[in-house]
N, C-alpha and C positions, 0 to 999 in steps of 0.2 A: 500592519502588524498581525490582522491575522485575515480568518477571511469571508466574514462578514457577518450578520445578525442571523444568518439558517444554518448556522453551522455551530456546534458544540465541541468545546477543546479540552483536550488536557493534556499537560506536558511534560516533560521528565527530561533525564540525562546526566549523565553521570558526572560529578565533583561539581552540581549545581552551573553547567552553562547554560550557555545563553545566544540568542540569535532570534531572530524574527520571519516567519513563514506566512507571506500575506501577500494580495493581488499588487500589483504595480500599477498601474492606473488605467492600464490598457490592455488587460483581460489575460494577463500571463500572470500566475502564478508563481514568487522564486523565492530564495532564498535571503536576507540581508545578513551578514556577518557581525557575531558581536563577541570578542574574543578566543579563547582559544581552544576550549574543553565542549566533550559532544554536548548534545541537546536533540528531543524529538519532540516535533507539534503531533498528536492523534485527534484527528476532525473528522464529526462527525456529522451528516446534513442531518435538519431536525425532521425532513421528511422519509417518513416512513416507508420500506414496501410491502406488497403486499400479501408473501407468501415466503415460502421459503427455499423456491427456486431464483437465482438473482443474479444479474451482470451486472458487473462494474467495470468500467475504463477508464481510459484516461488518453488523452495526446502529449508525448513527454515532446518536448521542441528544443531541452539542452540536457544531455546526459549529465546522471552524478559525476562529478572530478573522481580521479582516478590515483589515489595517492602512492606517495614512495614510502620508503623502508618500511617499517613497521606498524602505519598507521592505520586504522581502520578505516575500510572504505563507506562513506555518505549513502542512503538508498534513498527511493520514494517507493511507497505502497497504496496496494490497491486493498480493500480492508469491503469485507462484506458479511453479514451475519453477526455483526455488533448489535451487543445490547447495549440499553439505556446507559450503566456504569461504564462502558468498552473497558471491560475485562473481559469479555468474552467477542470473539471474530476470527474471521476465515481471512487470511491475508497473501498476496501476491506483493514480493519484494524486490525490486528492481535494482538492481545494479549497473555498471558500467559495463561490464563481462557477465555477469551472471544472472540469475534469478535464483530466490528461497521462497517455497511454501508451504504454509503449515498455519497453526492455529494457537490461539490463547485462550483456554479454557477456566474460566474463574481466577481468572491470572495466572496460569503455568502455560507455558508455549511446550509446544510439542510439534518439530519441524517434520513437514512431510516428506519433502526432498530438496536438495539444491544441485541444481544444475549450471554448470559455470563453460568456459570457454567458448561467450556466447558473442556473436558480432553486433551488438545491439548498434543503431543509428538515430540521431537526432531528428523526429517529425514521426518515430510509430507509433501506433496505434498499441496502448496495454490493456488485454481485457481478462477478468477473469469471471468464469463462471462456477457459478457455487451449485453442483447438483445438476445430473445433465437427464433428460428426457426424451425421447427419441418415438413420442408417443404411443410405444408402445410399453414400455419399460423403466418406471423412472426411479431412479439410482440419485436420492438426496445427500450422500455418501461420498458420490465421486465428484471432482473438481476437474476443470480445465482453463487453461492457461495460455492465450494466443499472443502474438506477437502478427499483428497486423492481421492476415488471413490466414499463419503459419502455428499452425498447434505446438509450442514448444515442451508443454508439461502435462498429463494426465495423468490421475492417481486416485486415491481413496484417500480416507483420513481415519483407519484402523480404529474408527469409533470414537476421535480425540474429540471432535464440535458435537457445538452443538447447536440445533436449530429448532423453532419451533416460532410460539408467537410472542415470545421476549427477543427475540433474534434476530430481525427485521432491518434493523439500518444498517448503512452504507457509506462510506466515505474513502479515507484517506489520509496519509500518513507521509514525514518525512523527517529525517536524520543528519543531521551536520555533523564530525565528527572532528577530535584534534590534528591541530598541526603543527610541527617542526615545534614537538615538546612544547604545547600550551600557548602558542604566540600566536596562530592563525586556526582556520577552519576549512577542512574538507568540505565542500557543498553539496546537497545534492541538487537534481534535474530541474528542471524548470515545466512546470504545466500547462498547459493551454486549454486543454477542453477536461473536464470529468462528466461522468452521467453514469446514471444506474439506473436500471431499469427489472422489472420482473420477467423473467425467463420461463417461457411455455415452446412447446415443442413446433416445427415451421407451420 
């Protein structure tokens, strides 16, 4: 049910649902279905990093479901520059087609971009890096967003994060959403690997 004693949760989701976001017994990460209305786990590792350059990824091994008519599509997110509360983080949101990135800033989001018609496949690699430095130059400001070795996203965040040394953790996130009017649940991906790490220039 969730995903383990290093990790800190909290969860939400509109008209109070429900579902379960916790390891399977064999190192995959999924989703389990528990009626019909969304729900998001936000988790958070209790280990710290140690600056405010930082990668976070993940290996997603079963894309979010893809829904019909009018339902909201399920995502999984890469979240980094969370504080202690996670009201505040830099996040990379994954879709079946698309990606969204942007930030929550004392609890107000503020989206950077979204990019959609995207061929995403089951086994890549999602990273996102919070702040890029090139040794000579470093821009804590701008973000990038890979998809395996293929840069999908670069940008700024027009001032919205914030970082410093409240700012520090790393995790991850994910979203069930409804189905066929409250009876079922959109899922989303399934995880395999996560890791975060502190980012300095090669």
């Amino acid at each position: 049910t969730d995903l383990g004693p290093n990790w800190s949760r909290i969860s939400g989701g509109d008209f109070g649902g429900s579902g379960a976001w916790g390891t399977n017994g064999i190192g995959i990460v999924k989703w389990t279905k528990s009626g019909g209305l969304d729900r998001i786990h936000y988790d958070r590792h209790v280990t710290e990093l140690s600056g405010d350059y930082q990668v976070v990824q993940f290996l997603m091994s079963k894309l979010p479901e893809i829904p019909v008519l009018l339902d909201s599509p399920p995502w999984n997110e890469l979240r980094g520059r969370v504080n202690a509360a996670q009201t505040s983080y830099v996040y990379a949101r994954v879709y079946a087609t698309a990606l969204k990135v942007g930030c929550y800033s004392a609890g107000t989001q503020h989206v950077f971009d979204t990019v959609t018609g995207l061929t995403n496949k089951p086994g890549q690699v999602w990273r996102l890096q919070c702040g890029t430095d090139d040794g000579v130059t470093a821009e804590p400001a701008e973000f990038v967003v890979f998809r395996n070795d293929e840069e999908i996203w670069r940008g700024d965040d027009s001032g919205d994060s914030l970082y410093g040394s409240d700012y520090r953790g790393a995790g991850m996130a994910a979203q069930a959403t409804y189905r066929f009017f409250g009876t079922d649940q959109w899922v989303p991906g399934e995880i395999d690997v996560w890791a975060a790490a502190d980012y300095t220039a090669a």
